[in-house]
Each structure stands twice: as C-alpha cells, then as structure tokens.
KEZAVEX-173917 format. One line per field, with one value per residue (C-alpha): x, y, z; residue in one letter. Coordinates in steps of 0.05 Angstrom, whole numbers, plus 5000, padded with zeros to 4 digits. Example, Ala and Ser with C-alpha at 12.3 -4.5 7.8 and 13.67 -1.06 7.14 Angstrom:
BEGIN
u c(5246:5273);
v c(4910:4979);
w c(5156:5143);
residuo c(a:s);
This chain:
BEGIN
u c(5440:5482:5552:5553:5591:5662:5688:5644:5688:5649:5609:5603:5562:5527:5499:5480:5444:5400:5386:5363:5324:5290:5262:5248:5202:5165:5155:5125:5077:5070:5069:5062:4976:4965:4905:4843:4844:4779:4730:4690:4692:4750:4757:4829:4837:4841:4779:4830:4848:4910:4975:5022:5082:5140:5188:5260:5220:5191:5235:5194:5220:5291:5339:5315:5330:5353:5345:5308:5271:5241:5233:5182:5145:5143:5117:5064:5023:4992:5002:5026:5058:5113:5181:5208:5275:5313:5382:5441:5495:5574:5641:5645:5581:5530:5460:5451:5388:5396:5347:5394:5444:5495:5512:5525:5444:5433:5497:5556:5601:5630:5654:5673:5711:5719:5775:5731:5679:5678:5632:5597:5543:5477:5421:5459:5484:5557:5523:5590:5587:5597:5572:5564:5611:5669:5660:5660:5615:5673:5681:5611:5609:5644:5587:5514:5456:5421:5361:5360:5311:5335:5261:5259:5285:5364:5356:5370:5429:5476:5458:5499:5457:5500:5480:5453:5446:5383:5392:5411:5345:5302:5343:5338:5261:5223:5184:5106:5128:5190:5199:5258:5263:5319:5324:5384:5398:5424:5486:5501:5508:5552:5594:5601:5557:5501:5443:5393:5441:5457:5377:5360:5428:5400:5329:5350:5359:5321:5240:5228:5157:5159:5212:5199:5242:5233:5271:5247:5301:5308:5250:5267:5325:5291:5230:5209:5282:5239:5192:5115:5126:5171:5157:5108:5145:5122:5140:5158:5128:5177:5149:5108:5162:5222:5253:5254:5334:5329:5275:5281:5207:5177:5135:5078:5081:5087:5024:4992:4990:4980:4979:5059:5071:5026:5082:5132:5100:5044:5028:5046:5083:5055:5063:4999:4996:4974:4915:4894:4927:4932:4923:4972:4939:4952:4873:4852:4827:4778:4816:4835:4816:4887:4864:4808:4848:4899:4855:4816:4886:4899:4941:4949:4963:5014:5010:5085:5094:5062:5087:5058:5114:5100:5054:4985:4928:4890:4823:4852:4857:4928:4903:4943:4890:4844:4895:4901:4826:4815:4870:4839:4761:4737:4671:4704:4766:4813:4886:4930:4979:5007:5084:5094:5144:5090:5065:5028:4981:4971:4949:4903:4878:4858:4842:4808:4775:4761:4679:4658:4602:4588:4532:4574:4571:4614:4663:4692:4659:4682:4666:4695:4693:4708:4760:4731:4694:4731:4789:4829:4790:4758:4760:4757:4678:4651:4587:4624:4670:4614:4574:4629:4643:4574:4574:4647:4608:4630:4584:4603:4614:4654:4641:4700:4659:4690:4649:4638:4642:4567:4551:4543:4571:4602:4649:4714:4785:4816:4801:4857:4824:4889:4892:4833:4805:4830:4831:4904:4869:4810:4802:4803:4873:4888:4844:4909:4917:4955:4926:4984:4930:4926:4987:5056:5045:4994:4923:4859:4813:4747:4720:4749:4689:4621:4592:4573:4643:4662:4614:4644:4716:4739:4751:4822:4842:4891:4961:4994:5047:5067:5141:5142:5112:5051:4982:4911:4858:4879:4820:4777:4824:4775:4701:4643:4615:4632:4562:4537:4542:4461:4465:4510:4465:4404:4454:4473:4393:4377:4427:4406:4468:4495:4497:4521:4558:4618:4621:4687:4695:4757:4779:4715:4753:4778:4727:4679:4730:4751:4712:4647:4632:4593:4608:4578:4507:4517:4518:4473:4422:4438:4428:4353:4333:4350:4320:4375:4347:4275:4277:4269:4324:4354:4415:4476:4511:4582:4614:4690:4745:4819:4787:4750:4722:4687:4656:4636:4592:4570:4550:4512:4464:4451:4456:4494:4565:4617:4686:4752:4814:4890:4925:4988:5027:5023:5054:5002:4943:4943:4878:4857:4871:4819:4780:4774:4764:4702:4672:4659:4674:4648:4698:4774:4808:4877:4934:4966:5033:4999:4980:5046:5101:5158:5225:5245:5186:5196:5144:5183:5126:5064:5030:4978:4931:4871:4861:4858:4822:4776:4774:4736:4684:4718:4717:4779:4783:4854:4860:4894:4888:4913:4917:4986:5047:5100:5044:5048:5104:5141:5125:5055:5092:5066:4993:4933:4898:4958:4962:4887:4890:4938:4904:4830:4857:4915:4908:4832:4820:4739:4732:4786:4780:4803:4805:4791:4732:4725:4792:4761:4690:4723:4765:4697:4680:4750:4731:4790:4777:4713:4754:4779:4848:4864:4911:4987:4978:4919:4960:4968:5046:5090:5111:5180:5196:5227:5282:5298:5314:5364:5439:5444:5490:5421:5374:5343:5356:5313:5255:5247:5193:5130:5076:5045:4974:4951:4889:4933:4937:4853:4830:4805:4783:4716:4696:4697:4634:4620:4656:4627:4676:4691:4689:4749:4776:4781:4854:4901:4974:5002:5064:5066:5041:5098:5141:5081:5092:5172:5158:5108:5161:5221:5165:5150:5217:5239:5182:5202:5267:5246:5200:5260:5304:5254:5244);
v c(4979:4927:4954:4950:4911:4939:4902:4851:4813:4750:4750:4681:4690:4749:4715:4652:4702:4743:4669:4642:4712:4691:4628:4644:4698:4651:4607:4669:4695:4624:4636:4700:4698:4730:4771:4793:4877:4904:4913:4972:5042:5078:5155:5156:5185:5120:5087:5025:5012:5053:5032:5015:5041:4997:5059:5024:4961:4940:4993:4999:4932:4913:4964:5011:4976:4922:4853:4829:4896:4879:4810:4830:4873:4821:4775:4812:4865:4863:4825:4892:4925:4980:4975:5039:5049:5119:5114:5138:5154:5118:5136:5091:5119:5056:5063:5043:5043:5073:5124:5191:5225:5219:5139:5153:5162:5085:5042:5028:5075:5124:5063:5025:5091:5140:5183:5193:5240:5304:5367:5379:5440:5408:5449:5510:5489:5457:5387:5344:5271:5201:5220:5147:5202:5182:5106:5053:4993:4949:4994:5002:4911:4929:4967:4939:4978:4993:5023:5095:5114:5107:5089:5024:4966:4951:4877:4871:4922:4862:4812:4847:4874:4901:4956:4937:4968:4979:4926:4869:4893:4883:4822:4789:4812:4811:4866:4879:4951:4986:5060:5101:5170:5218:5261:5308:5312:5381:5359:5297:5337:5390:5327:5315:5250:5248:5213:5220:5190:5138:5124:5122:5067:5023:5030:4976:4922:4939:4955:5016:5033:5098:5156:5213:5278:5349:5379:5406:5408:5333:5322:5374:5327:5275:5283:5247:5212:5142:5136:5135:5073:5096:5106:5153:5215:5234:5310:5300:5360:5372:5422:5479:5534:5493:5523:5479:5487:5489:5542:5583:5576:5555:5488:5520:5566:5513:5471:5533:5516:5448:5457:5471:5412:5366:5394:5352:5304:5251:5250:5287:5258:5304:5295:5280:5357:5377:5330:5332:5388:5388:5443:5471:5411:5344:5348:5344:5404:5401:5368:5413:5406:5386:5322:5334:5397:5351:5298:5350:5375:5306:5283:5224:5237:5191:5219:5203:5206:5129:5100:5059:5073:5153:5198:5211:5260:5257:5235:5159:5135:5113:5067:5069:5032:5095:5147:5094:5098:5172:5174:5131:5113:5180:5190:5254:5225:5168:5188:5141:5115:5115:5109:5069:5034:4988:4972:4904:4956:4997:4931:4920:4978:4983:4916:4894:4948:4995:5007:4973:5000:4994:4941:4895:4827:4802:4749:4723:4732:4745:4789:4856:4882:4941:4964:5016:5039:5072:5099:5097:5168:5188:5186:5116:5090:5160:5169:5192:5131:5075:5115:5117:5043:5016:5064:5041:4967:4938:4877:4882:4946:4936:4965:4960:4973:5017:5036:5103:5118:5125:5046:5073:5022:5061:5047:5072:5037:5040:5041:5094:5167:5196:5136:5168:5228:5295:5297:5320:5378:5385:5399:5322:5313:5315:5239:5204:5143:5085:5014:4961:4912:4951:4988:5001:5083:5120:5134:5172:5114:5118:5096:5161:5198:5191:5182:5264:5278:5235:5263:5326:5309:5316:5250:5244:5206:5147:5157:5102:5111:5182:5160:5156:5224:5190:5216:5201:5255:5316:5356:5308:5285:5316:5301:5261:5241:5185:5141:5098:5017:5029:5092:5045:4988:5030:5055:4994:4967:5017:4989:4924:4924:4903:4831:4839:4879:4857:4884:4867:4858:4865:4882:4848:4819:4883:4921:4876:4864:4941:4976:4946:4953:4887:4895:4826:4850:4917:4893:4833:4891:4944:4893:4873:4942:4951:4894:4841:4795:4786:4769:4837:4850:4805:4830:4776:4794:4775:4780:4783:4779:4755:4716:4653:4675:4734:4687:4630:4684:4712:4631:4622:4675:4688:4654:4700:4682:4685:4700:4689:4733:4705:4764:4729:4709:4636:4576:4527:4501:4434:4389:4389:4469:4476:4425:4473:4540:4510:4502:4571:4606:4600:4633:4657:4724:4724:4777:4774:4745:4683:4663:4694:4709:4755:4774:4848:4859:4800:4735:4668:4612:4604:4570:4520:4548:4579:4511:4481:4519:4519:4437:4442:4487:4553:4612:4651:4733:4767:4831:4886:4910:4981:5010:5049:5020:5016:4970:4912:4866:4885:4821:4860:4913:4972:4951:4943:4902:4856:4841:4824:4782:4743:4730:4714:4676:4650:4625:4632:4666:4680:4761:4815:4867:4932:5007:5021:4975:5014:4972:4909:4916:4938:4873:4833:4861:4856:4825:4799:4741:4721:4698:4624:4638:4692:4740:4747:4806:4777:4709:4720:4721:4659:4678:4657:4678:4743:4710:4671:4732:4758:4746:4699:4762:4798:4748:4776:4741:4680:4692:4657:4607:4634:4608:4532:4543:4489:4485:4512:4575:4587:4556:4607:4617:4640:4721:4735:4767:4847:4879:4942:4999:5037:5115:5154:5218:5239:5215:5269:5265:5333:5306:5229:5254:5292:5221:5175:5226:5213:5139:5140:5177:5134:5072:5108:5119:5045:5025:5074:5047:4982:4988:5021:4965:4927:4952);
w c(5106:5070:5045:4970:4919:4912:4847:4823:4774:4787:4711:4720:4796:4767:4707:4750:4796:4750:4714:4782:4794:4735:4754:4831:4783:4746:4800:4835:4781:4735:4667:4631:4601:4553:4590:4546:4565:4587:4513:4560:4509:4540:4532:4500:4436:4403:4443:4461:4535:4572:4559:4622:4611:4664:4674:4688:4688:4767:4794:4846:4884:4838:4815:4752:4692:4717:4679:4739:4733:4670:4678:4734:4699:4636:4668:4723:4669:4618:4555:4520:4572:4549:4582:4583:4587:4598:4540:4561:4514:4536:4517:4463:4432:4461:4487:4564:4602:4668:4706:4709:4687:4738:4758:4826:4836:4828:4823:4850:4804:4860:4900:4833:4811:4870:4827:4769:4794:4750:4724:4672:4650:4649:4615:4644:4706:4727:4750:4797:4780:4748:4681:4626:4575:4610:4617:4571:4572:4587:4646:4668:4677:4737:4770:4801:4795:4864:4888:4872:4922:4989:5014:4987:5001:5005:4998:4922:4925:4937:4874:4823:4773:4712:4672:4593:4531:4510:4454:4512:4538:4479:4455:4527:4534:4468:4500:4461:4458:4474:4503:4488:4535:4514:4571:4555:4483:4483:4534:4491:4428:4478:4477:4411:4418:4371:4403:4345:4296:4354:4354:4273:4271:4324:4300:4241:4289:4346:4347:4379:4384:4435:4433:4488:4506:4536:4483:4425:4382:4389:4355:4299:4291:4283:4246:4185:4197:4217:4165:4165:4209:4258:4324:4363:4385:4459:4491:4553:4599:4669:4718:4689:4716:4684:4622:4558:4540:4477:4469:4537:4540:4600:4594:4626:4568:4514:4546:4516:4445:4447:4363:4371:4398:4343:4294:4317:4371:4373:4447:4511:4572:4628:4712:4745:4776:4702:4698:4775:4815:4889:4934:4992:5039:4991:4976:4899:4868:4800:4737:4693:4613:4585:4562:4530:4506:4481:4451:4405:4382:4366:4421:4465:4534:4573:4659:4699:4768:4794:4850:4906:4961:4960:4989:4941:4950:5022:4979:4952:5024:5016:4956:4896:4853:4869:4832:4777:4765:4776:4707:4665:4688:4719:4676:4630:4607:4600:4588:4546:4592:4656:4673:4739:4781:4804:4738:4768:4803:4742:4706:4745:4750:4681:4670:4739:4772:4716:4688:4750:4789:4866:4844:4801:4806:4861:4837:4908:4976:5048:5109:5105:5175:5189:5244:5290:5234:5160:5215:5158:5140:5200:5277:5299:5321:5303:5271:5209:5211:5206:5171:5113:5131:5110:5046:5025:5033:5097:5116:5184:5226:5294:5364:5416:5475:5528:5597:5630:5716:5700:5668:5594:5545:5475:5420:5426:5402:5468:5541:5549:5522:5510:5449:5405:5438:5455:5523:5532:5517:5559:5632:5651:5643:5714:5717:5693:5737:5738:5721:5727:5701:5637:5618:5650:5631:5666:5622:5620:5629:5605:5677:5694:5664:5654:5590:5587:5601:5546:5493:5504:5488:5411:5375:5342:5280:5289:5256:5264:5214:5248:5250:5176:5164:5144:5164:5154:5129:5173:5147:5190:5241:5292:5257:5284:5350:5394:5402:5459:5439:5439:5378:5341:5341:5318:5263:5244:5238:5187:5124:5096:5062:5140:5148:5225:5281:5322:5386:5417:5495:5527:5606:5623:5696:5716:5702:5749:5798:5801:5783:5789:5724:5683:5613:5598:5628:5597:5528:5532:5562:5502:5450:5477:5491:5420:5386:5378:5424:5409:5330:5313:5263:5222:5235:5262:5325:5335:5406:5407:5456:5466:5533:5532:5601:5562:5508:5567:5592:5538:5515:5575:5576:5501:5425:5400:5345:5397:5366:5390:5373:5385:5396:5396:5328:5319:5280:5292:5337:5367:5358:5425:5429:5371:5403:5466:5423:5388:5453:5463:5399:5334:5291:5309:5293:5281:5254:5184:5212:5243:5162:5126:5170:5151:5166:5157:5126:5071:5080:5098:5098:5096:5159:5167:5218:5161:5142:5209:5234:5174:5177:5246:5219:5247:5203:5201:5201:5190:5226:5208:5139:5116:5061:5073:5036:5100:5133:5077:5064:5003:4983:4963:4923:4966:4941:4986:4935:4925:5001:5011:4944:4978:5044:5001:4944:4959:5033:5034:5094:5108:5127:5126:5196:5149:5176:5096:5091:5007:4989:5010:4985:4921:4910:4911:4839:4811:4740:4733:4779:4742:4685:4662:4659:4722:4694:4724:4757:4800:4821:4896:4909:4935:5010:5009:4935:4934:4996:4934:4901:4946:4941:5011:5041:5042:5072:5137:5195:5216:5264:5332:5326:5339:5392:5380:5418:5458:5510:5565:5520:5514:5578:5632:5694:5698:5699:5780:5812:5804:5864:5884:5877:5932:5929:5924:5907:5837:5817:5814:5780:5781:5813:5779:5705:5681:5697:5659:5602:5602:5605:5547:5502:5524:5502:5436:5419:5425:5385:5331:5335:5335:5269:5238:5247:5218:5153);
residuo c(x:x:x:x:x:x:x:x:x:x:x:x:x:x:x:x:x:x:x:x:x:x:x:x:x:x:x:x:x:x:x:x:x:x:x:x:x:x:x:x:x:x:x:x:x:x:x:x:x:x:x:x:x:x:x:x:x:x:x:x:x:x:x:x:x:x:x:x:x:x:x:x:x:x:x:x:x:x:x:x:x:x:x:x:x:x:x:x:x:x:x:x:x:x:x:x:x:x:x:x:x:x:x:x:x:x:x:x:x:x:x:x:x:x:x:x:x:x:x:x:x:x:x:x:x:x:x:x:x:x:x:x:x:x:x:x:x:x:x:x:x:x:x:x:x:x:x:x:x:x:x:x:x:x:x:x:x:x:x:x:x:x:x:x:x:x:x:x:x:x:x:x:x:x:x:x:x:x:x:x:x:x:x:x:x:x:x:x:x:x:x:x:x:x:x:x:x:x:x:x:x:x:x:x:x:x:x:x:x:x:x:x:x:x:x:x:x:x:x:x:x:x:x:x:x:x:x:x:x:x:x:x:x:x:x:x:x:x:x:x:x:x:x:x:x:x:x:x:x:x:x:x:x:x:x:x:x:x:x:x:x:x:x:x:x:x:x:x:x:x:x:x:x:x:x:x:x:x:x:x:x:x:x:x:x:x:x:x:x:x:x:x:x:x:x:x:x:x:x:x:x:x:x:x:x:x:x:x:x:x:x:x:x:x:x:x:x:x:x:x:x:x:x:x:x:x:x:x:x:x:x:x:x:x:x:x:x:x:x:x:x:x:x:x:x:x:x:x:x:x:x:x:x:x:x:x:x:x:x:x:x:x:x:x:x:x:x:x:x:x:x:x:x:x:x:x:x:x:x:x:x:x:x:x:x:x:x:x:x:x:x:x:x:x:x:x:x:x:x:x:x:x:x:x:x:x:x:x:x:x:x:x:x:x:x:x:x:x:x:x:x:x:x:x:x:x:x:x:x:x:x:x:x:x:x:x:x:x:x:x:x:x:x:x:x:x:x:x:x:x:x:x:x:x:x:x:x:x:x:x:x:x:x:x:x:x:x:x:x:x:x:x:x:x:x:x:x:x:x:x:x:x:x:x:x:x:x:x:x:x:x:x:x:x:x:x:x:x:x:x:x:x:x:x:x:x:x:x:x:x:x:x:x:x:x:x:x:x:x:x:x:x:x:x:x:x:x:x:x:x:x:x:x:x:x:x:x:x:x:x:x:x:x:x:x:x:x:x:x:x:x:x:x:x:x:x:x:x:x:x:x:x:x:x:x:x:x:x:x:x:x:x:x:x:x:x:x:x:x:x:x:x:x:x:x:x:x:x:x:x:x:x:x:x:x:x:x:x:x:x:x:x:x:x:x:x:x:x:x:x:x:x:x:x:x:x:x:x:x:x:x:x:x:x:x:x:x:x:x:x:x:x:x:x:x:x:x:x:x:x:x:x:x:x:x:x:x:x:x:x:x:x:x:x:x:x:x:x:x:x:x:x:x:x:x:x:x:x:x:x:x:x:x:x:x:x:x:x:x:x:x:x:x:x:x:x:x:x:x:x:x:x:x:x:x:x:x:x:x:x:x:x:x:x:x:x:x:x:x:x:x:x:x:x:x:x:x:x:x:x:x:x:x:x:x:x:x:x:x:x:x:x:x:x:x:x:x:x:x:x:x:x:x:x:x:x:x:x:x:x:x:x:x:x:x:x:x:x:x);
C-alpha cells in the first residue's frame, strides 16, 4: 500500500488534479444523457421508477464524498440520480460531507494531526478519535480523503482529495436531487452545535430535496420548520437490536408501528436484512411484508446496504444486478430506492434489466458458452451444472473430455481428480502418480480409474477465489453426477434452445503415446453413435484444443467447427500466424487479458487481435467470465455486467466462455441497448482511463510485453501413433505423496501471494 499524503499544501496541484479527474471522466463515460427511465408500472408507492440514491457519491471506486466521487456518479446514472451526502457539523459551525463520525476512518487526519486525537461519548459510549468538532475547515484543507474500506483499491488514496461542504458539493454539482443524512444529532447538540438550525439556514441557498436520521427527536426538531415544500424526511432504521438514543426504544420495536413513524417521517431508510433476511448459511429466506406494510401506512421505502465488492446471498450467483432486481422488480413489490456505492449498477438495474422476461427481445447477439457447465453454482460438468446452464440460456454447453483406464470418454474440468472430485477422500487416493508431462505435483489422474470408479467419486464445486474467503454455493458444492461425453451429448440434443456443444480436447499426445489412450477416435466415435455425424440433429459441434495437432486430426477425419484456444496472453498475431490458424481452425479462443490488458488489476490498452482476427473470418470467444467482483478489473466497478459490456460492445468480441452462463444470457435483453441514444451507464469503459485518474505516484508498474504469435507459435507436429500401454502395478505413493502434498501447498501459497500482490 502507498504511504499517504502527509501535508498537502499544494491547493494549486490539488485543484489541477480533481480538474483533470474530471475530464479523464468524461472522456470515459461521454456526455451525461439524459436517459428516458423505464415507463413499465412499478410497485412503489408513487407508481414512478426507484430512485438511486449515490451514497458518498461512487464511493465504491474514489474516496466517499469526494468531488471525483460525485462527479462519477453524475455522470454514470441516471438522469435523476440522488447524491447523498452524510453532513458533518465543524468547529466553526459548517456542514462537511464525509462518511463517519470520526476522520481517521477515511482521510488523512491522524497523520495530518497525530496530537489531536481525543474522546468523546457517542450515543452512550466514550468513542477515541478525530472528531470534525475540533477542526475548522481551514484546518480540514490540509487533509485527503481516502478509501475508507480497506478492500478497495489504494490507488486514488494519493490524488489529494479535500474534504467539502455540502454547499461546494451542490454548487460544484447541480445535483437533480440532493440527500442530506444526519447521523448523530443528539452528540452535536451534546456539543452545543445545533445541526437543525445549521440545516433550516443553509436550506435558503442550497436545494435540499432528502433529509434522513435515526433519531427521532431530530425530526421533532424539525418538523413543519421547512414548509409544505421542504424536503422529504426519511427514518433511518440501524440494526433491529440497536437502541434509538433518543427514545431508548429498540428499532426493531419502532418498525412495529409503522403509524409512529408517518407522524414525523415520509419514508423509511431500512438495511436490506428487513426486506430480504438471510439465514445462518448466506441463503435468502421468504421477504417479509414491511413494504407493503409500509406502503399501506403511507410510506416510501428507501433499502441501504448496496455494494458490488462485498459478499451477497448464496442465491444471486455473485451478481450484484440480481439483488438489485430482487428490491425493486420481484413480482410483489418495488421499494423506492436503493442506496449504493456502485450506483452505475443500480442504474442499470432499474433501468436495463428491470420488467424483462426470459423471452424478451434480444437486442445484441453472441455465443454464451458455458464453462464446464453453470460451475459458477454447481459442480463443474455435472448433470446439474448443464442442466442449469441451458435453463440460465447458454447457447453452447462445453465438455472437457477426460479418459478413463477403461476407454470411456466424460466431461470433467481437469485430468487431475483431486481438481473437481472428492477423491482425497475415497479409497483411490493411494493412485497418486507423477506425470512430468502434465504437472510438476503429483495427481489422481483420471487414467488412474475406470470410468465406474469415477462415477462413484463425489463431484466438488470449484472455488477459485478460496484465498479471498469467497465461495461458491456450499449447499451444492457436492450435487450432481459426472456424465460420460456420450450422456452429455444426448442431454444436450433434447433443448432446442442449444445451438451447439464444445467438446474440448486436450493431452491428446500423451494420452496415445502413454497411455494408449485415442481421444481423437474416442470422440469422433461418441459423437456418431450418438447422432452427430449422420444429419441427425441439428445440433453444431465445436472441437477445441490449445494444439493444432488435435484440430489437424480432428480436420481430417470429420466436418466438424474446429476451434483453437491461445492459452497464452497476447499482444498481437502476425498475418502469416493467422494465415496458419485458419488452416485448421475455424474460430480462436482467447483470455480476457489478450483484448484488455491490465496492470494491478487496472486495464492499460486495448489490443488489436479481436479485429484481426475478425478480418480473416475468425470468430473470437473470450474465456473466462465470472461473476465474482475480485475476478474483474476495477476498471468494471466490481460488476459482471459492466465487464462483459465491455468485451461485446466495446471491443466486439463474438461469444463469452462464462461459468454463470444466466449473467450473459441476461445482457442479451438489456433494453437499454435497443435505444437511439445508449444511456451512460451502458457505455462500455475506456481501458486506460481510470490510470488517468491516478496521481502518477500511484500508477502500477508497466507490464512486460506480452507474446506477438507467429506460425512458429501454432505449427505442430503431427499426433504420434497409439502406443499400447504396458501393464503395471497400480501406482502406489505412500512414501512420495506426503512430499507431492508439501509441494502443492508451497505452489498454492506463492500463487496466493502472488494474486495478492496483484491487487
């Protein structure tokens, strides 16, 4: 992590810095539009869309309340998008916005002032810290705002973001709507520091259309003080056990008469527990009726709590745009607004993906293939997994195909069992062997077993965000049954919805030369047997691998779409290397990298290698989409939507390979693209732009140039003949295993700390 500013005296440098912020943000969203919200009947008390509330601006990428903050979210929501910011009451009596009580929790202050710390009571109890009371505003233009979460990124901690008044804010934004949160009252007025008085002054000169607070006497205070056109007073509900401090009633107990509140409130602020609770496991449980409740009393109902970058209930997939829509488009109620850090993704939520059904009218179009399956929510190439796949409206379902001792041919996502099966814990962990050719760890290979064996072993869900504390579905991490390659091409023939299968080839040389094993034969066999070969099914066939050998083959005895996957991250192809892939491929796979590559987890560039390869008639498929926020760029604001938007609309790529096929499928129907003028929060992002947001100290450090393919690069020799194997012993590794299992942790480890590094 980057030190932080110690004195920033530089006014001049900061103001030239936010100002260039400014444009690097316009040139990365164009111009504001002025986006026509969704006319659908909405279930709100007032029938008119939700209202996305910007808490602390884009605080989930710049520095709550920020300038930059709330230039973001300006100029990436909706047209009337409120910008919410939380007033904080200074020594000389002014209004700040900044997210908490205590500085120290998102600026600079303690380093700024590291003698001023101090103790106050706080609703009851003696709080330590840099409280605004005993600062000026003078004083506080020596401090930056920084990220208050440590999760996100550090990269904007250096530019010098001051702290404003609430009146800068408004005068510098001209926001639609303005939200005011008073979020301790009671110790302001402990202080002698009238914040309702503060509030009815400033109101002369400044339009303030929202006013929130969790105390009640606040509101007593302030009621019928504005006028019959003042602004909507909002109760803000904290957690259900918390005491109110100015009543010593528990909120739980005030959500109870709902007609209390109407006396001195409008609307409700609420967390999302109230509306949609979760269990013990992160699973939803049934709504409860507080919004209806609320509505019938007469109240509007405003949900906190959004954020792309933290963990959500087990049944969105990972996909913030799925807890959006379960808020506002669920079928029994819409609630009024929704506060969010992200508030792009809550735009277009409401206005993009809301009232549209699986059968919509599909405004772009592209391949969503799937990735083992939906092994974002189930065991990888289980039953379950393309079953869910082709209902979430995959057009293509994958099939890595693995071979048993005994010949079979089935889909599993690696050759090594240990990788997505359970066989640690089964009586064939004593088959661990070592293949040099395929890893430099010991494995369970699947040529260990025979295809019985293997249907007996428990599949296991992939987690490949473990290091983060981030897990997929773990009430199915176990569920379905592995299939043979021939069950999943009889799956796959009864959905018309399919418009092919890839079956992807890899190890094809060993596995002759080794093993005597023909993967080639095995598959061209599996798909006649089943129908693919004789006309009857309609169904395309794609054959992929990462060796040219493998598609040769697979060229000269059949018709089928042979594509080829570049494992490696490149730069560019040369004309002749393209000239050599469309020899014996028909469309390329590459990963995201090779189209936008990054630098600690910020894009740089975009390449030129889609449209290359698009020039000589190659499709191009990106591979690997997921919906969980540490595997985007923050480039994509922690949004799975954002980051395929990027790759389909802005560099025009021609299929997605997704292990959450839903997200994909879903983005076809996204009304928002159908429209004349897109709106700003469907623009696909500028790689490149947000580096031009960072104060140079913070740039990440430039990448080594990545690989240039040429025909040396795809050029093989040709498959060698099936060997016979000759017999042996079944492999036994009491003695090597516990060492494989040392090296395997000392290799995980380095990765981890590798990742970490990067982000």
């Amino acid at each position: 992590m980057n030190s932080r500013p110690s004195n920033p005296t530089k006014l001049i440098v900061r103001s030239a810095t936010l100002l260039f912020c400014g444009v690097v943000l316009i040139q990365l969203f164009a111009v504001q539009i002025d986006a026509q919200r969704s006319t659908s009947r909405w279930q709100t008390l007032n029938g008119d869309a939700p209202l996305v509330i910007a808490r602390g601006g884009f605080s989930g990428l710049f520095p709550d309340s920020s300038i930059a903050a709330y230039q973001l979210a300006t100029l990436t929501s909706v047209a009337d998008v409120l910008l919410w910011c939380d007033v904080q009451l200074t020594k000389d009596g002014l209004g700040i916005c900044f997210p908490d009580l205590n500085l120290a929790n998102a600026s600079t202050i303690d380093l700024v002032y590291p003698n001023r710390q101090k103790s106050y009571p706080v609703n009851g109890v003696t709080t330590k810290g840099w409280f605004p009371i005993d600062f000026s505003l003078t004083e506080l233009q020596k401090v930056s705002l920084i990220r208050g979460i440590s999760s996100r990124s550090e990269k904007f901690d250096e530019n010098g973001y001051s702290i404003s008044t609430f009146q800068n804010v408004a005068t510098q934004m001209k926001p639609a709507l303005f939200w005011l949160n008073v979020q301790h009252d009671a110790f302001y007025e402990e202080q002698n520091l009238s914040m309702s008085s503060f509030l009815l002054s400033v109101s002369r000169t400044v339009s303030i259309d929202f006013i929130s607070s969790p105390e009640v006497n606040f509101f007593r205070k302030i009621t019928g003080s504005f006028g019959r056109n003042g602004p909507t007073f909002v109760f803000q509900f904290l957690g259900k056990e918390d005491f109110e401090p100015t009543t010593n009633r528990t909120y739980g107990s005030i959500l109870s008469n709902l007609t209390f509140v109407k006396t001195f409130a409008s609307g409700i602020l609420v967390p999302k527990s109230y509306i949609l609770p979760l269990d013990d496991e992160q699973y939803l449980v049934p709504h409860t009726s507080l919004v209806q409740d609320a509505h019938k009393a007469g109240l509007q109902v405003y949900v906190s709590g959004f954020a792309n970058d933290v963990d959500i209930a087990y049944n969105y997939s990972s996909d913030p745009v799925s807890e959006y829509l379960s808020f506002v488009d669920n079928g029994d109620f819409s609630v009024d607004g929704v506060l969010s850090d992200f508030p792009l993704t809550a735009s277009a939520s409401v206005d993009c993906f809301s009232h549209i059904g699986r059968n919509a009218t599909k405004q772009v179009d592209f391949l969503v293939i799937s990735k083992h399956g939906a092994s974002g929510d189930y065991p990888g190439c289980t039953d379950l997994a393309y079953e869910k796949a082709i209902k979430d409206g995959a057009d293509v379902i994958d099939c890595s195909v693995q071979m048993s001792s005994d010949g079979v041919p089935f889909c599993l996502r690696s050759i090594d069992l240990r990788n997505s099966t359970a066989v640690l814990q089964n009586t064939f962990s004593n088959r661990s062997t070592s293949v040099p050719e395929i890893s430099s760890v010991p494995g369970i290979y699947t040529f260990s077993l025979t295809w019985p064996e293997i249907q007996s072993l428990t599949p296991a869900i992939s987690n490949p965000f473990r290091v983060y504390s981030i897990f997929r579905n773990p009430r199915e991490k176990n569920s379905g049954t592995l299939i043979s390659l021939s069950q999943f091409l009889d799956l796959a023939k009864n959905y018309t919805s399919l418009s092919g299968v890839m079956i992807s080839v890899e190890n094809a040389a060993y596995l002759r030369e080794k093993q005597g094993l023909d993967v080639v034969k095995a598959v061209l066999d599996t798909l006649t047997e089943a129908g693919y070969g004789n006309g009857t099914t309609t169904t395309k066939v794609m054959i992929q691998s990462t060796n040219s050998s493998v598609l040769v083959d697979f060229k000269n005895q059949s018709k089928y779409e042979t594509v080829y996957k570049i494992k490696e991250t490149v730069s560019d192809i040369l004309d002749y290397g393209i000239e050599d892939i469309k020899k014996f491929a028909n469309a390329v796979v590459i990963n995201k990298d090779s189209v936008f590559p990054n630098s600690d987890s910020f894009l740089t560039k975009q390449t030129n290698v889609v449209e290359r390869l698009q020039k000589s008639q190659l499709p191009v498929y990106v591979e690997l989409f997921r919906n969980e926020f540490v595997s985007q760029a923050y480039d994509f604001f922690s949004d799975a939507t954002v980051e395929i938007n990027a790759y389909i609309y802005g560099a025009g790529i021609n299929g997605t390979i997704t292990e959450f096929p839903f997200t994909a499928a879903r983005y076809k129907r996204n009304r928002c693209l159908g429209r004349e003028e897109v709106p700003a929060y469907m623009l696909p992002v500028q790689p490149g732009a947000l580096l031009g947001a960072m104060n140079p100290l913070s740039l990440p450090p430039a990448q080594a140039p990545d690989l240039i393919i040429t025909d040396a690069d795809v050029i093989e020799p040709p498959l060698p003949p099936v060997t016979a194997k000759s017999p042996t012993s079944t492999p036994s590794t009491n003695a090597q295993a516990p060492s494989g299992q040392i090296r395997h942790t000392l290799s995980l480890l380095l990765s981890v700390f590798a990742s970490l590094l990067l982000l």
